[in-house]
N, C-alpha and C positions, 0 to 999 in steps of 0.2 A: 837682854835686848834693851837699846834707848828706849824710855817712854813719850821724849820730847816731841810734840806736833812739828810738823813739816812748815817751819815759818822761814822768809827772809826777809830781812830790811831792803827798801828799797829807796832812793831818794823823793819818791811820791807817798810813801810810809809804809806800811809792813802789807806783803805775801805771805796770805795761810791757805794753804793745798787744803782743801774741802771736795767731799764728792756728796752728790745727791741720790737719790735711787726714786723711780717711779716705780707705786706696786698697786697692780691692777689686781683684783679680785671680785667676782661677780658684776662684772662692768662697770664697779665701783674703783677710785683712786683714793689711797690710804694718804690724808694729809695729818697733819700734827699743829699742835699752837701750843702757847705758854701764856702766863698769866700776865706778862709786861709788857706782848705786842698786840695789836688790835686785829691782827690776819693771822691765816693760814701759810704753810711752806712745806716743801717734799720734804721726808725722812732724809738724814745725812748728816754730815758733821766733819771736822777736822779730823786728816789724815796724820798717824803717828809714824816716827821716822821707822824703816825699815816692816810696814806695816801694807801687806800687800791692799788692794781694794776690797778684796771678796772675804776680807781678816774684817776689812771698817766697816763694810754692808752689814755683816752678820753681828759686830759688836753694838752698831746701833741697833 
């Protein structure tokens, strides 16, 4: 299987196929950060080619 992300160039600059996922637990929503942005964002990430969504949910 390709591992390459699902990109195209565009003449406004590059499409990357991304999904997100909302995950609710205890009426709580599961968010994530990193140390170089100053906010929070949904679980998710770039989709790999030939890479169904419920393969990229559970790999992130």
């Amino acid at each position: 299987m390709n591992n390459s992300d699902i990109t195209y160039p565009s003449p406004d600059g590059v499409f990357n196929m991304r999904v997100g996922a909302i995950i609710l637990h205890n009426d709580k929503v599961l968010m994530v950060r990193n140390e170089r942005d100053p906010y929070y964002y949904s679980v998710g990430g770039r989709v790999k080619l030939h890479e169904t969504l419920e393969a990229m949910r559970n790999r992130k």
